[in-house]
Residue frames as a rotation matrix with the C-alpha (Angstrom) as fourth column:
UNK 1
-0.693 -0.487 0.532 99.87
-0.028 0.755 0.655 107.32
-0.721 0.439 -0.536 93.30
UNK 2
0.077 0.964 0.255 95.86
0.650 0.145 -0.745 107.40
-0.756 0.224 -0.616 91.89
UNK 3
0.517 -0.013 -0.856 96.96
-0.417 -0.877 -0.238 111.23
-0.748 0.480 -0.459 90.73
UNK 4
-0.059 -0.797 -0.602 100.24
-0.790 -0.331 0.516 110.31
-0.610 0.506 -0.610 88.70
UNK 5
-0.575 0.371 0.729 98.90
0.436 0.893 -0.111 106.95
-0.692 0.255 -0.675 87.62
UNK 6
0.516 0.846 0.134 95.68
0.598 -0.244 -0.764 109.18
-0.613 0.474 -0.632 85.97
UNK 7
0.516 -0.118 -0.849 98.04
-0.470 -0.867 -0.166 111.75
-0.716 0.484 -0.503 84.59
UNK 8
-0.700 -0.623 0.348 100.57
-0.121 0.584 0.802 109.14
-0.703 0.520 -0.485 82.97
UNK 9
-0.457 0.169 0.873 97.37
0.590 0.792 0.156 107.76
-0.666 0.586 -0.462 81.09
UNK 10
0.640 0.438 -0.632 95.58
0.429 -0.885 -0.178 110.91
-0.637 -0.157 -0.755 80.33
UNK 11
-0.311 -0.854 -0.417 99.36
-0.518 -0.215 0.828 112.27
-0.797 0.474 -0.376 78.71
UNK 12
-0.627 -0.442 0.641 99.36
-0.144 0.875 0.462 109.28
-0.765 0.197 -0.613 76.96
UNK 13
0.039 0.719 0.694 95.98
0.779 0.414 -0.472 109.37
-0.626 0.559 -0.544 75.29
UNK 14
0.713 -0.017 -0.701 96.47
-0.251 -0.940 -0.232 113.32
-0.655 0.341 -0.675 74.27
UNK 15
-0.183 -0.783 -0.594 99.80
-0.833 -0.197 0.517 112.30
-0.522 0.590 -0.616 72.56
UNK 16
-0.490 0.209 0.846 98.36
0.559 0.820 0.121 109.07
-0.669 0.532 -0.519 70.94
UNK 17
0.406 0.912 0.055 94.95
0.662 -0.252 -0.706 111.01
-0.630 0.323 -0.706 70.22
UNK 18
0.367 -0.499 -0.785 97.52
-0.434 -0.839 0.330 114.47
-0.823 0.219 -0.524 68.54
UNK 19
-0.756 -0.632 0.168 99.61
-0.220 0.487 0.845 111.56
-0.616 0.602 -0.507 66.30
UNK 20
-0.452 0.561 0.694 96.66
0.742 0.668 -0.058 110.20
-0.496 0.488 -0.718 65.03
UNK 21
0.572 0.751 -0.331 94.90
0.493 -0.637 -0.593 113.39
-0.656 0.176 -0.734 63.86
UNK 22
0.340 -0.254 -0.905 97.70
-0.659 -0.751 -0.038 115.37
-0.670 0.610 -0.423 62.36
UNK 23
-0.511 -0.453 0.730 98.40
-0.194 0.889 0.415 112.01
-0.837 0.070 -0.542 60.51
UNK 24
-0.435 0.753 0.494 94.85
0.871 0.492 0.016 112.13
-0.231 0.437 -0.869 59.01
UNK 25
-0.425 0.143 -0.894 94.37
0.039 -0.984 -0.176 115.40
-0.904 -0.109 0.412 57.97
UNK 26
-0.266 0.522 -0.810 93.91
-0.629 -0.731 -0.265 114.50
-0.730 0.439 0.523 54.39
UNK 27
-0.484 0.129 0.865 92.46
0.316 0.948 0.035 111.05
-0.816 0.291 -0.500 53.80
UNK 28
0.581 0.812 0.057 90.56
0.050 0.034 -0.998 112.56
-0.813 0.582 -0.020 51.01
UNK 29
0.753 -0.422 -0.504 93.61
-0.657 -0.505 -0.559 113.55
-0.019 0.753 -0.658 49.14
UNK 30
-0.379 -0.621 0.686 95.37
-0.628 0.717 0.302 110.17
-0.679 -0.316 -0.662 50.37
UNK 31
0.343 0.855 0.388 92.45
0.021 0.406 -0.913 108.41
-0.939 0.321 0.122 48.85
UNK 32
0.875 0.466 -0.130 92.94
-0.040 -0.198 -0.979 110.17
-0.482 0.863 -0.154 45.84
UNK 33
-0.465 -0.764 -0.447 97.37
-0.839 0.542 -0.053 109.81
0.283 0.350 -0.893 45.13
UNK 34
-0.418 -0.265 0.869 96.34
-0.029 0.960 0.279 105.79
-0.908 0.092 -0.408 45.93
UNK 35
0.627 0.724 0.287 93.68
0.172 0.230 -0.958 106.22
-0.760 0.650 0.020 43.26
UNK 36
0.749 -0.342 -0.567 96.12
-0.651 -0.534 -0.539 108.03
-0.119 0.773 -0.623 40.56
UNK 37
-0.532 -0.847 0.018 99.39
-0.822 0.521 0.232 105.72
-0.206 0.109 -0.972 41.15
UNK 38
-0.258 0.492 0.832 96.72
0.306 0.858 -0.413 102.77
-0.916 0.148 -0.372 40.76
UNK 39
0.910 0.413 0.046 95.09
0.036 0.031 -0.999 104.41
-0.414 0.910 0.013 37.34
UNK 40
0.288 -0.699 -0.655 99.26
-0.935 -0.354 -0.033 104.66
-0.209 0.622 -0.755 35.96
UNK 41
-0.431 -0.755 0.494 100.21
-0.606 0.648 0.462 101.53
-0.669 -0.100 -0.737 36.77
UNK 42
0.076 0.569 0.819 97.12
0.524 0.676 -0.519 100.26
-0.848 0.468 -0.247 35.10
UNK 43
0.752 0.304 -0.585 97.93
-0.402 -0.492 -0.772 102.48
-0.523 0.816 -0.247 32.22
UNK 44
-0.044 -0.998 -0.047 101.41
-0.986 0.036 0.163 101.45
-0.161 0.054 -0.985 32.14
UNK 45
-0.397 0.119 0.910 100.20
0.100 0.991 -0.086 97.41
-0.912 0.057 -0.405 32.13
UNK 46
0.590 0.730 0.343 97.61
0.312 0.186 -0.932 98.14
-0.744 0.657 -0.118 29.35
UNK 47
-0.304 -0.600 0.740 100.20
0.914 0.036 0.405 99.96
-0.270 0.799 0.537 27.20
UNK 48
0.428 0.322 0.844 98.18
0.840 -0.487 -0.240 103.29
0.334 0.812 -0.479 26.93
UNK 49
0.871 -0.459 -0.175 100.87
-0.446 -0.888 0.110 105.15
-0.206 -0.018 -0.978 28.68
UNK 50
0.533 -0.801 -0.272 104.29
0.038 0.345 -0.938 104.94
0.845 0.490 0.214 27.45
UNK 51
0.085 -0.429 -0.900 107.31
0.966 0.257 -0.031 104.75
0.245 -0.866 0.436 29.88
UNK 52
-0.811 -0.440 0.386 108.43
0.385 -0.898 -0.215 108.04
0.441 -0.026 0.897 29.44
UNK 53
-0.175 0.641 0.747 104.60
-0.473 -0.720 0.508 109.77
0.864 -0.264 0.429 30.20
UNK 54
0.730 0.356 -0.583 104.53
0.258 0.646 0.718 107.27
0.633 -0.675 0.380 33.29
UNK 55
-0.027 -0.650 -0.760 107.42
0.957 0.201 -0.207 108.08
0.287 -0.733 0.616 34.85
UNK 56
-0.603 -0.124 0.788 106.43
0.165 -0.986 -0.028 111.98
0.781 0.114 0.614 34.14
UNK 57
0.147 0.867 0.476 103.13
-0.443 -0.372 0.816 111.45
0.884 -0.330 0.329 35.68
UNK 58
0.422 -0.059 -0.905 104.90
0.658 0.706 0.261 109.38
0.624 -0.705 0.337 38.67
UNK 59
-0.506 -0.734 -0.453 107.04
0.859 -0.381 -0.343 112.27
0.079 -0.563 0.823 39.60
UNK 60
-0.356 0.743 0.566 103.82
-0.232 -0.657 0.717 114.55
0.905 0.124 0.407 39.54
UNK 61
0.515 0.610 -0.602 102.43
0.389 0.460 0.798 112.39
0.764 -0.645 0.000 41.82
UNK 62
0.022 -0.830 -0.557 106.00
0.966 0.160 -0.201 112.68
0.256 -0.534 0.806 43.79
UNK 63
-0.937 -0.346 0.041 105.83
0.304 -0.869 -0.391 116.70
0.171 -0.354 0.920 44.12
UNK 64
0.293 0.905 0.309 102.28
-0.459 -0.150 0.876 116.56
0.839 -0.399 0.371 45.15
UNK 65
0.695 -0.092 -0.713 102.88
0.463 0.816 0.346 114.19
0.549 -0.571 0.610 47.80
UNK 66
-0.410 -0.911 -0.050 105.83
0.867 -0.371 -0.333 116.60
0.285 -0.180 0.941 48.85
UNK 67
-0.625 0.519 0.583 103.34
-0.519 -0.834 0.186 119.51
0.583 -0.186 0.791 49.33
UNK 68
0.431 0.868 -0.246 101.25
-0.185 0.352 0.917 117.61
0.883 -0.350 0.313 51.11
UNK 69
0.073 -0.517 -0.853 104.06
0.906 0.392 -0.161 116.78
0.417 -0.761 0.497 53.72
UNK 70
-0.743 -0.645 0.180 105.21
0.497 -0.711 -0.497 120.27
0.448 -0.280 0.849 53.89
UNK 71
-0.113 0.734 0.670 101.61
-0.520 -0.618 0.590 121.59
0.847 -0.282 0.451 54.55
UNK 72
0.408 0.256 -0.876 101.32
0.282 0.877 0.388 118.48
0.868 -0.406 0.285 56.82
UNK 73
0.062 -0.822 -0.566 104.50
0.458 0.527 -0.716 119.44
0.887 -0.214 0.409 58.82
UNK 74
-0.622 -0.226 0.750 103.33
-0.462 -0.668 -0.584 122.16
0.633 -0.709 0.311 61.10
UNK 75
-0.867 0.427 -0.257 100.42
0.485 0.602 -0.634 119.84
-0.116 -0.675 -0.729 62.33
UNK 76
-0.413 0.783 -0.465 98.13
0.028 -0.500 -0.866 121.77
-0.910 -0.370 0.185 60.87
UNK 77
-0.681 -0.335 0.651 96.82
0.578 0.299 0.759 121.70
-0.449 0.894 -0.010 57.34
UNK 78
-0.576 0.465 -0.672 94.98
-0.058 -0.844 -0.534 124.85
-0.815 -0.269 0.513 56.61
UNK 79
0.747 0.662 0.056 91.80
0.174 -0.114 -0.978 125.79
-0.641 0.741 -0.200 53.70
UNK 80
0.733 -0.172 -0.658 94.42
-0.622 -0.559 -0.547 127.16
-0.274 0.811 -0.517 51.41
UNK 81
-0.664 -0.745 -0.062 96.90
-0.653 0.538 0.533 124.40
-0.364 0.394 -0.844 51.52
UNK 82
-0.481 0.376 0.792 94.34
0.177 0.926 -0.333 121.75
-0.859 -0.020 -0.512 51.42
UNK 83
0.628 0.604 -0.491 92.71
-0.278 -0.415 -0.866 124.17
-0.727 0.681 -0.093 48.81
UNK 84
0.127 -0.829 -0.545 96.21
-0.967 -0.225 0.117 124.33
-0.219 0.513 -0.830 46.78
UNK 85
-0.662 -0.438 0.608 96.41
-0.427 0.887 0.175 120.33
-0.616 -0.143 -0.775 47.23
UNK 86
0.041 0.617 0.786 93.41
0.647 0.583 -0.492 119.21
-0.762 0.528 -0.375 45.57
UNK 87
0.754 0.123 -0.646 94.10
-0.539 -0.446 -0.714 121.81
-0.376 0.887 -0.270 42.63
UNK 88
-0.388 -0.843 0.372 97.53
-0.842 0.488 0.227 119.92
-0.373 -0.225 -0.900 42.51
UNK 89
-0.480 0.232 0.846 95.25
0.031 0.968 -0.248 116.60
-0.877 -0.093 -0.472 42.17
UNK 90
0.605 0.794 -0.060 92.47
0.064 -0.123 -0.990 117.89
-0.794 0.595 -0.125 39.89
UNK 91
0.303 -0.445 -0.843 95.55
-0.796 -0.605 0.033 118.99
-0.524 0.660 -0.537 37.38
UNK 92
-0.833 -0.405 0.377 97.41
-0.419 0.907 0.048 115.54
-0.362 -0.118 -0.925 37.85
UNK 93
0.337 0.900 0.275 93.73
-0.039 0.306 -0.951 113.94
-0.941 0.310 0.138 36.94
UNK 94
0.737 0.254 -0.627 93.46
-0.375 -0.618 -0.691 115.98
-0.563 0.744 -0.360 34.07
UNK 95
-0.400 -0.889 -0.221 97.37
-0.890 0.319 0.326 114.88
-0.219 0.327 -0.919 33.04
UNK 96
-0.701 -0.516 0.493 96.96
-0.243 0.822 0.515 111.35
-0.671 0.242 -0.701 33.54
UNK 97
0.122 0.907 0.404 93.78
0.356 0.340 -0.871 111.24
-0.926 0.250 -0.281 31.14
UNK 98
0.506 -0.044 -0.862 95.26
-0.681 -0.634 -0.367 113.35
-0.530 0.772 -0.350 28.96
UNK 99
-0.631 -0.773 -0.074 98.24
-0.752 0.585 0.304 110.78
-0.191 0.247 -0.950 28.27
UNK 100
-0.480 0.324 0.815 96.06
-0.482 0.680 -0.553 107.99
-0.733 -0.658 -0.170 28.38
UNK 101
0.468 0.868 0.167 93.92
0.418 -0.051 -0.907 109.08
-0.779 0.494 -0.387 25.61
UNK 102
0.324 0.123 -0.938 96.41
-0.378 -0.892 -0.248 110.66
-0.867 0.435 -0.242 23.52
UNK 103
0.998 0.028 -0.058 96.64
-0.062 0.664 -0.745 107.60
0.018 0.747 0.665 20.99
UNK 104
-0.106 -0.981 -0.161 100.70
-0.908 0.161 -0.387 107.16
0.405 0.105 -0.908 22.22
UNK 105
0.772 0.106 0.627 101.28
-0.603 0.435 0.669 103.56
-0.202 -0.894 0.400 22.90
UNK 106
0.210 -0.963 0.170 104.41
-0.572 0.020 0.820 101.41
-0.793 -0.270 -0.546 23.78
């Protein structure tokens, strides 16, 4: 009873401990889509993006965020995806500053 009692909890902590990890694979690059959808909307309030370059730079966000699942999905998230993801971000950066700054407002 002691045995199947220890293995039940044991299971249990491996498949808790497995969710949680392949979950968190890339809190830096989480971090960084909350940080970008937070610097549009605040462009998008202030007026120095227009709708149109806001909804462009929203659906950036949206096929980054899609690569990030797909690398996600084996449970594993290797140097070259995670590489490929933050180039993905650094570009997106680069975008939403570009709009920001390029004297278009609504």
């Amino acid at each position: 009873m002691i045995l199947v009692l220890t293995t039940l909890i044991f299971s249990a902590a491996v498949v808790t401990q497995a969710g949680t990890v392949s979950g968190q694979q890339t809190p830096g690059i989480d971090r960084r889509e909350n940080r970008e959808a937070r610097r549009i909307r605040r462009g998008r309030r202030t007026g120095s993006l227009t709708r149109s370059e806001a909804r462009r730079l929203s659906a950036q966000q949206a096929r980054i965020r899609r690569h990030e699942r797909r690398a996600k999905s084996d449970g594993v998230v290797t140097a070259r995806e995670r590489h490929r993801l933050q180039r993905q971000e650094r570009r997106a950066s680069r975008s939403i500053y570009r709009s920001k700054h390029n004297r278009r407002h609504r």
